[in-house]
C-alpha positions as CSV (number, residue, x, y, z in Angstrom):
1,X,76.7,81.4,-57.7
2,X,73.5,79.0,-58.3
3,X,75.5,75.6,-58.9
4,X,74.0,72.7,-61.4
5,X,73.1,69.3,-59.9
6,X,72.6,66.3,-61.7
7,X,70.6,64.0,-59.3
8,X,70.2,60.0,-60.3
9,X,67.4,58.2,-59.3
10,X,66.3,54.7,-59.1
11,X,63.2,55.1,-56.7
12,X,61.0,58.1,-56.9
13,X,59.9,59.3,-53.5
14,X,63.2,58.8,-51.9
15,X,64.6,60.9,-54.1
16,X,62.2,63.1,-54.2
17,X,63.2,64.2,-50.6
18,X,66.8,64.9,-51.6
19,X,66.0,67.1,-54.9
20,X,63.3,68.9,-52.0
21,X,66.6,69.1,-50.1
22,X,69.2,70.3,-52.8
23,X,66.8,73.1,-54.0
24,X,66.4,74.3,-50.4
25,X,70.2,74.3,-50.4
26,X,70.2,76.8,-53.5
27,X,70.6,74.1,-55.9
28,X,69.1,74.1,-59.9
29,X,68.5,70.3,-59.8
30,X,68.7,68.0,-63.2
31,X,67.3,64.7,-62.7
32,X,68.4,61.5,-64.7
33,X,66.0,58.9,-63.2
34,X,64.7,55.2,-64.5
35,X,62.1,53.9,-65.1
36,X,60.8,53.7,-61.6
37,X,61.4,56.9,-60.7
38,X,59.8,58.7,-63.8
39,X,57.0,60.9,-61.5
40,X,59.6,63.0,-61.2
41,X,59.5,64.4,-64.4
42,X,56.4,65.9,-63.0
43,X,57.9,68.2,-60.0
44,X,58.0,71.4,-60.4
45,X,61.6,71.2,-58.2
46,X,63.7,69.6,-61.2
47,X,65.1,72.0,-63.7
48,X,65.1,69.7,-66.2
49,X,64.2,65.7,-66.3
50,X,65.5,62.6,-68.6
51,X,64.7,59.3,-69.1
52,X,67.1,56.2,-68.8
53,X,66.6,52.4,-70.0
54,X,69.6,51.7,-68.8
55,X,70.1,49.9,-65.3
56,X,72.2,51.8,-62.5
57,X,74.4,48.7,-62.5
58,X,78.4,48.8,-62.5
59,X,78.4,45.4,-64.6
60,X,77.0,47.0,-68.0
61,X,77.1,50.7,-67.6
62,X,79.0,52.2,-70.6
63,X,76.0,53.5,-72.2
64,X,74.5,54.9,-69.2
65,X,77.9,56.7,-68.4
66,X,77.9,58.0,-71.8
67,X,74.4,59.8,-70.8
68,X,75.5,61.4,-67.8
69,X,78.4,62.7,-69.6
70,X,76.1,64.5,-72.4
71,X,74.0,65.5,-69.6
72,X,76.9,67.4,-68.1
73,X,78.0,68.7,-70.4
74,X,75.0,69.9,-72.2
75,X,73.4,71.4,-69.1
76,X,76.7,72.5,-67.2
77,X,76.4,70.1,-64.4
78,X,78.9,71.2,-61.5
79,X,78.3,67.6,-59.3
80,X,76.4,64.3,-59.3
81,X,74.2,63.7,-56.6
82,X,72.8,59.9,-56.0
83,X,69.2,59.9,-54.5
84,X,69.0,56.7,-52.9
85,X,71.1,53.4,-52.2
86,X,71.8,51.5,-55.6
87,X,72.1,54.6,-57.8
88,X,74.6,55.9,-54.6
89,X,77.0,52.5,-55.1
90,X,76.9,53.1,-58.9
91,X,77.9,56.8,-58.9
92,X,80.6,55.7,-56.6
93,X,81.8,53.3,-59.2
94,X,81.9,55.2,-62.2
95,X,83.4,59.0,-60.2
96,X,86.1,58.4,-62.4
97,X,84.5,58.2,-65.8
98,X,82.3,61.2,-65.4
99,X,83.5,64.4,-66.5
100,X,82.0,66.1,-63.0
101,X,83.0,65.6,-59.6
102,X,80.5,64.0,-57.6
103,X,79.0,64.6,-54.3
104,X,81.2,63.6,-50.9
105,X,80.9,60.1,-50.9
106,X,82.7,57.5,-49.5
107,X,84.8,54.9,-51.3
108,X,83.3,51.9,-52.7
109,X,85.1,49.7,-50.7
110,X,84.1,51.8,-47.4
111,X,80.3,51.7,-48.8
112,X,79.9,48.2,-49.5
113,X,81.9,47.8,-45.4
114,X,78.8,50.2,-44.3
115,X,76.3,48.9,-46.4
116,X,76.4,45.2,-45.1
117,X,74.9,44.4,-41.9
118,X,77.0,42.1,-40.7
119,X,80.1,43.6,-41.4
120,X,79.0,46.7,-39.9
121,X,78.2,44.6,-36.3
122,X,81.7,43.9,-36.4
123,X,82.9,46.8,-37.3
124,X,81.2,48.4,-34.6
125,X,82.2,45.9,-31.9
126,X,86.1,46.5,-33.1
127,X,85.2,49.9,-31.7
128,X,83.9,48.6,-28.5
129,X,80.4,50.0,-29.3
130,X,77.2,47.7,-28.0
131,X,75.6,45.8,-30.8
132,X,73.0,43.4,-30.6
133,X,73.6,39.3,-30.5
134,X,73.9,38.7,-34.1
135,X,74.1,35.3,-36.0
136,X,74.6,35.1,-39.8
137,X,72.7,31.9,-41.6
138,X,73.1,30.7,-45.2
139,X,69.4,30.6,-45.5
140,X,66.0,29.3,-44.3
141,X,66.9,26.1,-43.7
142,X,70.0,26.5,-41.5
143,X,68.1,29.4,-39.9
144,X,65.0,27.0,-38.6
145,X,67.5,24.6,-37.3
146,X,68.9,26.8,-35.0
147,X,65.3,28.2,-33.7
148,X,64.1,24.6,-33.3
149,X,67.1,23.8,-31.5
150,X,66.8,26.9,-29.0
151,X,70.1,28.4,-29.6
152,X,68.5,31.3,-30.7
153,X,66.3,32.9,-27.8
154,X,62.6,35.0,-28.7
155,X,61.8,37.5,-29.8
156,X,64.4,38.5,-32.6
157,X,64.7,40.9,-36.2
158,X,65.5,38.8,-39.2
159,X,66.8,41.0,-42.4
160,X,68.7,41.1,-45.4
161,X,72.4,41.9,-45.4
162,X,71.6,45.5,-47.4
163,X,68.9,46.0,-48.5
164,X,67.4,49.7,-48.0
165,X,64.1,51.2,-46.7
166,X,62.9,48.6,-44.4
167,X,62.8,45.8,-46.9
168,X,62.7,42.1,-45.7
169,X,62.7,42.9,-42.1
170,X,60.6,40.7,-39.8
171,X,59.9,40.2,-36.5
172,X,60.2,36.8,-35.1
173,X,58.4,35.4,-31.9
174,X,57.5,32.0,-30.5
175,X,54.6,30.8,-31.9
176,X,54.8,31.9,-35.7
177,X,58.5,32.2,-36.8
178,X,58.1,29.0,-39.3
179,X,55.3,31.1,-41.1
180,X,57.8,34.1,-40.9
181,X,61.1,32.2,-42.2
182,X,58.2,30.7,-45.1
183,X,57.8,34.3,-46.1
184,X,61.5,35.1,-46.5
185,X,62.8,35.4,-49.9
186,X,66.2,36.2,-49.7
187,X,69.8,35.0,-48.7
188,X,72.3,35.2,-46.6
189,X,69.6,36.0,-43.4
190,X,71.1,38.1,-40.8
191,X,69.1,37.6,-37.0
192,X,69.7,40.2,-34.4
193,X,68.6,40.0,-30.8
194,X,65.3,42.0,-30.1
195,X,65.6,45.3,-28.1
196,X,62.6,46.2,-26.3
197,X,63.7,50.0,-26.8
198,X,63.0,53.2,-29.2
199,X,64.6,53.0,-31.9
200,X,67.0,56.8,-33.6
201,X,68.2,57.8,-36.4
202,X,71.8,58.9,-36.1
203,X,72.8,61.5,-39.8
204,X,76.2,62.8,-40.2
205,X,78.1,64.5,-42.7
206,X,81.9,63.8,-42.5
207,X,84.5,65.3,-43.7
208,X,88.3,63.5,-43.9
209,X,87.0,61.5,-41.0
210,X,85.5,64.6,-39.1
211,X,82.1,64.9,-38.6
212,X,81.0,68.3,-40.4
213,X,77.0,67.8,-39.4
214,X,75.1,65.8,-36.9
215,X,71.2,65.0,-36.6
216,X,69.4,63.0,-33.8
217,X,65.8,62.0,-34.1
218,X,62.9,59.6,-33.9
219,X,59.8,59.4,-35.5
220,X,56.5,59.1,-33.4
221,X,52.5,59.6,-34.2
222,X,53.3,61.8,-37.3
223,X,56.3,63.7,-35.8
224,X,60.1,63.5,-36.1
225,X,61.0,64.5,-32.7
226,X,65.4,65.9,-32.5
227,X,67.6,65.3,-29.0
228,X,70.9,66.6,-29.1
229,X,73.6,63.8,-27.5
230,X,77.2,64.5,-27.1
231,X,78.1,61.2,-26.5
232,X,76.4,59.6,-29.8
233,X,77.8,62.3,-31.6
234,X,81.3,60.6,-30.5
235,X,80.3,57.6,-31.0
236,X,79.6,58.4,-34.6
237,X,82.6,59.9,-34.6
238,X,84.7,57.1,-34.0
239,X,83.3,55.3,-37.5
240,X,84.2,58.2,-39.4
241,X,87.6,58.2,-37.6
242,X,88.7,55.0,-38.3
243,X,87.5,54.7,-42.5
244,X,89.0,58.4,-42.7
245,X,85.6,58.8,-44.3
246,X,83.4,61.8,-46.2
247,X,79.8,61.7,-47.2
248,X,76.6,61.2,-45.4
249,X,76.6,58.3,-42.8
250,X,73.1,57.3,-41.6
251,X,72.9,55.0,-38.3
252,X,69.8,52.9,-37.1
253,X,70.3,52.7,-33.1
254,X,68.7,51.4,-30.4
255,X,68.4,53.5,-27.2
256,X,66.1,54.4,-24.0
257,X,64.4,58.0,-23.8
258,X,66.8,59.9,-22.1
259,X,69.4,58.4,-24.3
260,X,71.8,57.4,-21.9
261,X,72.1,53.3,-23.6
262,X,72.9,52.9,-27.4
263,X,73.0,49.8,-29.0
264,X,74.3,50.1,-32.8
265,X,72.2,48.6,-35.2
266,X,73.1,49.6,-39.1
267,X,74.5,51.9,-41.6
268,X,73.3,53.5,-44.7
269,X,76.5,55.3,-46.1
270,X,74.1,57.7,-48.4
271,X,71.1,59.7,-48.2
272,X,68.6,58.9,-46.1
273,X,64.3,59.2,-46.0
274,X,63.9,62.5,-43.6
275,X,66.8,64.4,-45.1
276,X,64.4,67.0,-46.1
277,X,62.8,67.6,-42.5
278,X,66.1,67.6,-40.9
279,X,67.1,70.5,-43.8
280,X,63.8,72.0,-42.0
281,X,65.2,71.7,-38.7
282,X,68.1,73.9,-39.6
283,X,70.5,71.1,-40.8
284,X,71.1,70.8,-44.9
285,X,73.5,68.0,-45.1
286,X,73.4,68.3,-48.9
287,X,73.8,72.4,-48.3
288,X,76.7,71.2,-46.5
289,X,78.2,68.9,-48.9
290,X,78.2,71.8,-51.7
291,X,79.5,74.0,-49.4
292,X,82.5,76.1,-51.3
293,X,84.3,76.3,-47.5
294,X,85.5,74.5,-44.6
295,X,83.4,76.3,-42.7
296,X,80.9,74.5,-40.1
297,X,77.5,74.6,-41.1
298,X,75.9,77.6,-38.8
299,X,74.0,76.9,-35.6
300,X,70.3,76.8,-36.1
301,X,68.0,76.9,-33.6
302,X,67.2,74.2,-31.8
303,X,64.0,72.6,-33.3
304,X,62.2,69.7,-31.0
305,X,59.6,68.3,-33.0
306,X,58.5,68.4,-37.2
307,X,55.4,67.4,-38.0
308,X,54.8,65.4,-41.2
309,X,51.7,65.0,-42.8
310,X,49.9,62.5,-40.8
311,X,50.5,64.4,-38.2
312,X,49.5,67.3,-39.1
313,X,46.0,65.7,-40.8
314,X,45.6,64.2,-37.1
315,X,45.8,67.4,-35.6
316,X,43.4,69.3,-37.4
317,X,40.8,66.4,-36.9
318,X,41.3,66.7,-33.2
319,X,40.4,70.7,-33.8
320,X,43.4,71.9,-33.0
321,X,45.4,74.5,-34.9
322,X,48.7,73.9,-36.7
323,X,51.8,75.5,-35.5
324,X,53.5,78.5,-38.2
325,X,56.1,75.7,-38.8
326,X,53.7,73.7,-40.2
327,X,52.1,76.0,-42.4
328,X,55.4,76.5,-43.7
329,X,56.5,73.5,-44.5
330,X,52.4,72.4,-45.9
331,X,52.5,75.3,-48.3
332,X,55.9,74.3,-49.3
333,X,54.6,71.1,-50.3
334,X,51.5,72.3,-51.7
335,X,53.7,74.4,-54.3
336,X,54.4,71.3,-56.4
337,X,50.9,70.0,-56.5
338,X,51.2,66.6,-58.6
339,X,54.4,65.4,-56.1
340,X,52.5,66.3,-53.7
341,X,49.6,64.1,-54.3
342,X,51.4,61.6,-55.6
343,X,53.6,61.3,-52.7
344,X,50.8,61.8,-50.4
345,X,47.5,60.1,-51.4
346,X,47.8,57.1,-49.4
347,X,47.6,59.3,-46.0
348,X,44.9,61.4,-47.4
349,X,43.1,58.3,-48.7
350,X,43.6,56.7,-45.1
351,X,42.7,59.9,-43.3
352,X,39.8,60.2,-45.2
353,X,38.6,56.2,-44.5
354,X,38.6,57.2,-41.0
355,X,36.6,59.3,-41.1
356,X,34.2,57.5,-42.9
357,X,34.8,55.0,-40.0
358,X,33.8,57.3,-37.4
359,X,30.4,58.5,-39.4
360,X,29.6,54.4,-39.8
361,X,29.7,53.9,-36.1
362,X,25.7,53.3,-35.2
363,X,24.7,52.4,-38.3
364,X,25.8,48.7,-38.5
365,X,27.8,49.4,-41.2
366,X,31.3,49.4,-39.2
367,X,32.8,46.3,-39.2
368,X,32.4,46.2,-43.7
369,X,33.5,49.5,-43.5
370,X,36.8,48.5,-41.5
371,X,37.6,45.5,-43.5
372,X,37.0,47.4,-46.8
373,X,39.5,50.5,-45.6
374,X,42.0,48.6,-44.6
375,X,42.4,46.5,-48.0
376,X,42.2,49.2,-49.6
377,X,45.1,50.9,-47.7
378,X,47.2,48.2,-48.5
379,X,46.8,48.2,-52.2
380,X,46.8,52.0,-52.0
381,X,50.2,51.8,-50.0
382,X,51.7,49.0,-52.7
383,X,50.9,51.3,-55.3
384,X,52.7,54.6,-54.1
385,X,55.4,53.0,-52.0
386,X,58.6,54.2,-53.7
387,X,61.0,51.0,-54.8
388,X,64.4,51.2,-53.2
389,X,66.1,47.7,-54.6
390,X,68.9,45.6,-52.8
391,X,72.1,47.3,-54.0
392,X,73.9,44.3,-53.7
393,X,77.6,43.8,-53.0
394,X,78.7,41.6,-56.3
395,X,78.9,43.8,-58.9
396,X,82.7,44.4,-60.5
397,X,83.5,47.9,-62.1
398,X,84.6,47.0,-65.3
399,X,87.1,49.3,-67.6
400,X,85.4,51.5,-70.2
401,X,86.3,49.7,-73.4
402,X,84.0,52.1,-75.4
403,X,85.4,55.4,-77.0
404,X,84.4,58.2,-75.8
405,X,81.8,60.3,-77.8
406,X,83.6,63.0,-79.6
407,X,83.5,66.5,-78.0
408,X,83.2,65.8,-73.9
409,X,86.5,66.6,-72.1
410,X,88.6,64.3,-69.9
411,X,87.0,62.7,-67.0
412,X,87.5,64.3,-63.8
413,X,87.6,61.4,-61.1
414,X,87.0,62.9,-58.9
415,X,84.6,63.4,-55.7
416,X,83.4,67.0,-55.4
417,X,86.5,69.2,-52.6
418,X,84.7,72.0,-51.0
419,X,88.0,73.2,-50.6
420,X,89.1,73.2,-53.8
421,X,89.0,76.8,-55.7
């Protein structure tokens, strides 16, 4: 039986990967998105698209509850999915309001524990896992004391306590960290300790503390390259374990190439940026969070390398064929053309500036031509780079002190049971 998703959406190419992903997993895929996110409406992917004004924000969110509730009940919604980090935290809040189940997720107690940096270092420490030094600073201020002091050795990460996708994370060294701190707009400032190593992505899907699903990989030159690890995969483990958790955990590590030393960086507790090529790979996390059975998800084969789009533009400039798996996965792409360039057009535009790079070089032309492309990049980049806001830790769920429109049935509260008939 074809089940009916509702996905939410606050930023539009994040998601975009996970409705990719639930309609790989056999999904019919409804999307509710903002304002940000409305380029969905034009994938080919999503069943059926509306339009909110309403922020994905537990403080004020009667209205918007009341919409997801028509939604489900007008196009027979069987789950909620969230598509990235602040509409994930919101869907949490209100499970019990909606008249669906929603997708595995963890509590939101357990998400905002994951979801914050700091607690998360000590978290893993507690479990006697290696984390970088970390200090926690009020703000800028307190922050340049301790550098000017030297308590605080070089090089080292500065970043926000949660927010997603890379945001607000610097690199400090030596000679410009007061120009770095200058830069920083947000507080409480978490500093870690530099590693010097590769850095993984660690995916599970748990199950009443179990890990279900596992995913190992690194990105490099265009390519997300898998490694299989017993010994992260217990590791992992040992989070779920202890927050008797379900959902998708994403971890940030640190390690060497033949992953024998981990160092524990961050958690996403949600969906996370290459959930679609690690579906590819052979591993649907959101197949197995629908899943009707406590079955384990079957073995695939083993897949060593995906190439993304870069990748596979670099490639074919260096004359060399792409492999079938990357025919697949191109034409797949290519089948919902306006996502596809919409997603896309800042690697085809860079690509493409390259090139005109290479046919400058002689002509005297090379060094405008450089300066030009890689302005243009930027802005290019600025334009298409999907938002993924700070998710923040400070709103309160309040009661629903609205009635409930006439004709929806009781909520269900409840977070979607495989097991349950």
């Amino acid at each position: 039986m074809t089940l009916n998703v509702l996905l939410l959406s606050e930023g539009s190419y994040f998601a975009y990967r996970v409705l990719k992903t639930a309609g790989a997993a056999g999904a019919r895929v409804h999307v509710l998105a903002s304002r940000h996110a409305r380029a969905l409406r034009w994938s080919r992917r999503a069943a059926s698209f509306a339009l909110t004004d309403a922020p994905f924000d537990l403080a004020d969110c009667e209205a918007l509850v009341d919409q997801i509730n028509r939604i489900i009940v007008g196009r027979k919604i069987d789950c909620v999915l969230a598509g990235d980090a602040p509409t994930t935290r919101f869907m949490i809040g209100v499970a019990p309001r909606l008249v669906a189940p929603i997708f595995p997720s963890p509590d939101l107690a357990t998400f905002d524990l994951l979801n914050d940096k700091s607690r998360f270092t000590e978290l893993a420490t507690s479990l006697g896992l290696e984390c970088p030094p970390t200090r926690l600073f009020k703000g800028r201020e307190e922050l340049a004391q301790a550098l000017k002091s030297g308590k605080l050795p070089f090089p080292g990460i500065v970043k926000p306590l949660s927010q997603s996708g890379g945001e607000g994370v610097r690199r400090i060294d030596g000679a410009d960290w007061a120009t770095v701190l200058n830069g920083l707009n947000y507080a409480p400032i978490l500093w870690q300790r530099f590693i010097p190593d590769l850095q993984w992505d660690v995916s599970a899907f748990c199950r009443d503390g179990a890990i279900v699903a596992f995913s190992l990989r690194r990105r490099a030159k265009g390519e997300v390259v898998f490694a299989e690890s017993h010994e992260l995969r217990r590791q992992a483990g040992l989070f779920a374990q202890r927050l008797n958790v379900s959902g998708i955990l994403d971890f940030d590590i640190i390690a060497d190439e033949a992953l024998t030393r981990f160092t524990w960086l961050e958690c996403n507790p949600r969906v996370f940026f290459t959930i679609d090529l690690v579906a590819a790979a052979g591993t649907n996390m959101i197949a197995v969070g629908l899943d009707a059975t406590d079955r384990a998800p079957a073995a695939a084969a083993p897949v060593r390398r995906i190439r993304q789009l870069r990748g596979m533009i670099g490639r074919l400039m260096r004359g060399r064929p792409l492999a079938w798996r990357d025919l697949r996965l191109l034409l797949a792409d290519l089948s919902d053309p306006v996502m596809f360039l919409k997603v896309h057009m800042h690697e085809l535009i860079s690509k493409a500036r390259s090139l005109m790079k290479v046919q400058l070089l002689g002509t005297g032309g090379v060094g405008q031509a450089k300066g030009a492309a890689s302005e243009g990049h930027r802005k290019e980049r600025s334009r298409n780079r999907g938002r993924i806001p700070d998710c923040g830790h400070t709103n309160a769920v309040r009661p629903l002190s609205a009635p409930r429109p006439a004709g929806l049935p009781k909520p269900s509260g409840q977070v979607l049971d495989p097991r349950r008939p």
